[in-house]
MDAnalysis code that builds the backbone (N, CA, C; Angstrom):
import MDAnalysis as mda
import numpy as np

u = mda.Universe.empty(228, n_residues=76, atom_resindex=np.repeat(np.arange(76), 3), trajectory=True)
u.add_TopologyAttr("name", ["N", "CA", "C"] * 76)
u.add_TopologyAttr("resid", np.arange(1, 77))
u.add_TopologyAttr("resname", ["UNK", "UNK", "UNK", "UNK", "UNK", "UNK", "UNK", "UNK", "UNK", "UNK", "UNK", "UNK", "UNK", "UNK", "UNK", "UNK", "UNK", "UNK", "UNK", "UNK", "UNK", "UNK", "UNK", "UNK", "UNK", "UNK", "UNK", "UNK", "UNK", "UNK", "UNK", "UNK", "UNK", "UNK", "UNK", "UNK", "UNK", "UNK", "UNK", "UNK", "UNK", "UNK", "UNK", "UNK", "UNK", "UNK", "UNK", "UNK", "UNK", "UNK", "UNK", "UNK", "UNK", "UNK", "UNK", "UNK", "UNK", "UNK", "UNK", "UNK", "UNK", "UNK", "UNK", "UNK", "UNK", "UNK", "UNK", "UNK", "UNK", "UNK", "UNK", "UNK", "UNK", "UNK", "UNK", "UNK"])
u.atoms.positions = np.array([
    [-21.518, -6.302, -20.173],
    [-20.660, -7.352, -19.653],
    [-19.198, -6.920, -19.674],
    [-18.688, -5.845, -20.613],
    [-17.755, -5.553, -20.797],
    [-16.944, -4.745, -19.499],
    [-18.251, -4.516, -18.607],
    [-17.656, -3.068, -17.570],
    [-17.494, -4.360, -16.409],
    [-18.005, -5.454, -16.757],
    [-17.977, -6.313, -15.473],
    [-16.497, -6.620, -15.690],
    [-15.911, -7.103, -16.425],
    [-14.659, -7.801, -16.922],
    [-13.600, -6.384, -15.928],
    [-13.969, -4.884, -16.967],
    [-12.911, -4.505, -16.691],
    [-13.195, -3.785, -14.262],
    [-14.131, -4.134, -14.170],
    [-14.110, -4.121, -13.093],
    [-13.712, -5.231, -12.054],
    [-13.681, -6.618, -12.149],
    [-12.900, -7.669, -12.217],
    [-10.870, -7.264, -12.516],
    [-10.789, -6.878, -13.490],
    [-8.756, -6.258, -13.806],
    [-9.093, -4.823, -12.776],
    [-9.683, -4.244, -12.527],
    [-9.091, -3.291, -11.627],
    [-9.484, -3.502, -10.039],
    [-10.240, -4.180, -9.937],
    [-9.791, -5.093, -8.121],
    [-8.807, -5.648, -8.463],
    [-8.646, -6.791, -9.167],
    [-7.655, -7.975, -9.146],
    [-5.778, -6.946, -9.061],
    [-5.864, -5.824, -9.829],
    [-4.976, -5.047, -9.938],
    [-4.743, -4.450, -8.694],
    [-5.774, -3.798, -7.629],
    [-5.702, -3.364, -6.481],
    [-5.149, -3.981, -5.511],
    [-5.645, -5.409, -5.400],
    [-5.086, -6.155, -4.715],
    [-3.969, -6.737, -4.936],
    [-3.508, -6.776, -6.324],
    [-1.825, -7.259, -6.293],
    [-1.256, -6.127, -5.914],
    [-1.292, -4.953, -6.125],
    [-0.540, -3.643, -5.610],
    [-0.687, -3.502, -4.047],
    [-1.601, -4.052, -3.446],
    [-1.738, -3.834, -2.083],
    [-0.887, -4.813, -1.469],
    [-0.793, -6.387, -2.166],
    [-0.696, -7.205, -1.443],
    [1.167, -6.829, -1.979],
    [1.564, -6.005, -2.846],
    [3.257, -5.797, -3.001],
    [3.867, -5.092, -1.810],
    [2.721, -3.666, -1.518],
    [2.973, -2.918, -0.516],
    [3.018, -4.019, 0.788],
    [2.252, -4.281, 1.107],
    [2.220, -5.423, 2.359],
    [3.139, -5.979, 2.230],
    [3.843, -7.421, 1.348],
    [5.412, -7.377, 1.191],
    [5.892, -6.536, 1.510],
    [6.361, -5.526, 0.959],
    [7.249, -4.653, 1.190],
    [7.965, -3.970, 2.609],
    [6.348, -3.986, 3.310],
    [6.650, -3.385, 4.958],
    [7.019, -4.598, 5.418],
    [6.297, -5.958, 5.108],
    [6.806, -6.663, 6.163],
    [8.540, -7.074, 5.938],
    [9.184, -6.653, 4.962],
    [10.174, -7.271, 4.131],
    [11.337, -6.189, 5.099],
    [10.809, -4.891, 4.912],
    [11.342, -3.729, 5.441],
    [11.663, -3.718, 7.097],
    [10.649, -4.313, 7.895],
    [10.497, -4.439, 9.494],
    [11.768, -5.528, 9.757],
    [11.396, -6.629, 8.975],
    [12.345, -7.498, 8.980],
    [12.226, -8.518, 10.184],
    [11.747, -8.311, 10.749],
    [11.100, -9.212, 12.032],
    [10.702, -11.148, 12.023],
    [10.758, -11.243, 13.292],
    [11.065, -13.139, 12.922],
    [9.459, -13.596, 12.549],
    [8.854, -12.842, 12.676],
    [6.975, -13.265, 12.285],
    [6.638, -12.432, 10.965],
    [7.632, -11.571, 10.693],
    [7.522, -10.634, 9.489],
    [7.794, -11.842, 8.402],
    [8.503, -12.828, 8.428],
    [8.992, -13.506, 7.534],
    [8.214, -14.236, 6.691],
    [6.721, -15.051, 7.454],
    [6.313, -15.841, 7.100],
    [4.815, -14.698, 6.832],
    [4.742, -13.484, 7.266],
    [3.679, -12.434, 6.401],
    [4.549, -12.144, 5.325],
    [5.789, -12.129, 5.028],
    [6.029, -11.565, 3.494],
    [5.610, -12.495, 2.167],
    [6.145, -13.714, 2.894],
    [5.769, -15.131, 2.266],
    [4.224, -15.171, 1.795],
    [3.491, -14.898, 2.753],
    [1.771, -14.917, 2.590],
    [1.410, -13.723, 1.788],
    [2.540, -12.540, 1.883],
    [1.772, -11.475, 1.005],
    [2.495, -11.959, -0.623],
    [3.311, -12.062, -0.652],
    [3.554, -12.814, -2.105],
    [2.816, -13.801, -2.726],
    [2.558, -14.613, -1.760],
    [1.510, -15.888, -2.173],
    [0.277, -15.486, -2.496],
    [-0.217, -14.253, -2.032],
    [-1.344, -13.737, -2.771],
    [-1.887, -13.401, -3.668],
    [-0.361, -12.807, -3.976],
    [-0.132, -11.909, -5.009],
    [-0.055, -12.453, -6.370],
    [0.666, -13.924, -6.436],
    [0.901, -14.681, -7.314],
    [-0.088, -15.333, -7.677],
    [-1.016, -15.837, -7.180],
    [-2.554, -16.359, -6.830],
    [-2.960, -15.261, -7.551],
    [-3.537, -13.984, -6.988],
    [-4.029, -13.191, -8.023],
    [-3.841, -12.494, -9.300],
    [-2.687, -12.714, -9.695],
    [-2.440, -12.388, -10.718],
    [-2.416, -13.666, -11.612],
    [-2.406, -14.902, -11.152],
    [-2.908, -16.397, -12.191],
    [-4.621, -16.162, -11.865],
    [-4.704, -15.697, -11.364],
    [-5.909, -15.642, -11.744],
    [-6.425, -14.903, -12.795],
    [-6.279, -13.783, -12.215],
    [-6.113, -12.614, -13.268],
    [-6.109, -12.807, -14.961],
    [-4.964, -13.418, -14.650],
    [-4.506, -13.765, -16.210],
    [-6.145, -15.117, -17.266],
    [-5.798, -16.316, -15.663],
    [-7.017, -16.779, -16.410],
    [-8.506, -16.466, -16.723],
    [-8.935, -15.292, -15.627],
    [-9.948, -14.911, -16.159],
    [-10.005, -13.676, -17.676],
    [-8.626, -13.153, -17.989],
    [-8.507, -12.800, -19.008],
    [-8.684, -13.914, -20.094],
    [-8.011, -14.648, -20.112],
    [-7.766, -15.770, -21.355],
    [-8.945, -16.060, -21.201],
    [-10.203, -16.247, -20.497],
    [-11.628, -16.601, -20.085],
    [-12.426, -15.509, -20.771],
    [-12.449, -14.909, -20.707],
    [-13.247, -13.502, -21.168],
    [-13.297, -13.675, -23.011],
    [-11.598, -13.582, -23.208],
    [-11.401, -13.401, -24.325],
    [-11.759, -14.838, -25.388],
    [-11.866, -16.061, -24.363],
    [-12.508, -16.892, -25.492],
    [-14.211, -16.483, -25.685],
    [-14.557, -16.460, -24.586],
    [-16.105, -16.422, -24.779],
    [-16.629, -14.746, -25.763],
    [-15.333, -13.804, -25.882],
    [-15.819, -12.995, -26.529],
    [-16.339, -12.315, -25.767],
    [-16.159, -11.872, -24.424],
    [-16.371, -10.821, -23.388],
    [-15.097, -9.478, -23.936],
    [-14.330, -9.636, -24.310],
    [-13.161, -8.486, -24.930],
    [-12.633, -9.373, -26.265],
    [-11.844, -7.930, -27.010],
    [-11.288, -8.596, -27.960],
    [-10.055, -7.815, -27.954],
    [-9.169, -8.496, -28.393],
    [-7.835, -7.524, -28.709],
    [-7.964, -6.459, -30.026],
    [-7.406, -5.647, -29.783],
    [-7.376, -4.768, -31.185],
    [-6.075, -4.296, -31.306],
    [-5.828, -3.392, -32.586],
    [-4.731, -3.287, -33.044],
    [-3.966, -1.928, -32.577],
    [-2.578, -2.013, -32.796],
    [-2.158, -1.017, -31.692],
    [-2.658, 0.568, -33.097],
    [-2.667, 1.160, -32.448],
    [-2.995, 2.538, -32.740],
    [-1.957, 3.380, -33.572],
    [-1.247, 3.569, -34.703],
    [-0.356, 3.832, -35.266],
    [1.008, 3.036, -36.092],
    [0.382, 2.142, -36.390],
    [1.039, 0.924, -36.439],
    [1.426, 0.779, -37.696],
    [1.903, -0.451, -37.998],
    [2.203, -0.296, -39.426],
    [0.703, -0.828, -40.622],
    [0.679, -0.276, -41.778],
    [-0.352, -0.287, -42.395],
    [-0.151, -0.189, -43.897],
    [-0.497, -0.839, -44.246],
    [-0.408, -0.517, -46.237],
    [-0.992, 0.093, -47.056],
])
């Protein structure tokens, strides 16, 4: 279940990076129909990454991942 989760964060990741690039050109062209695709590629973007986030906070209650501790850290 664990490979499902992290295959779930690396689409969801693909597509916010795609949908930045897409901003970006249409932002760049600058055009009077470009305006309302930059708008839609942001709106995607923001959408998928609340998502994102809640299917993290989702995972992590049901105990699909757990956090662990950083790797060199402080220790007694």
């Amino acid at each position: 279940m664990d490979r499902v989760v992290w295959l779930f964060v690396l689409v969801a990741l693909a597509v916010i990076v795609a949908s930045l690039g897409s901003g970006l050109f249409h932002l760049a062209r600058g055009g009077a129909d470009d305006s309302q695709r930059l708008a839609r590629a942001l709106t995607i973007r923001i959408v998928v990454s609340l998502a994102l986030f809640a299917l993290l906070m989702i995972a992590w209650y049901f105990g699909l991942i757990s956090p662990h501790p950083l790797q060199g850290g402080y220790s007694q």
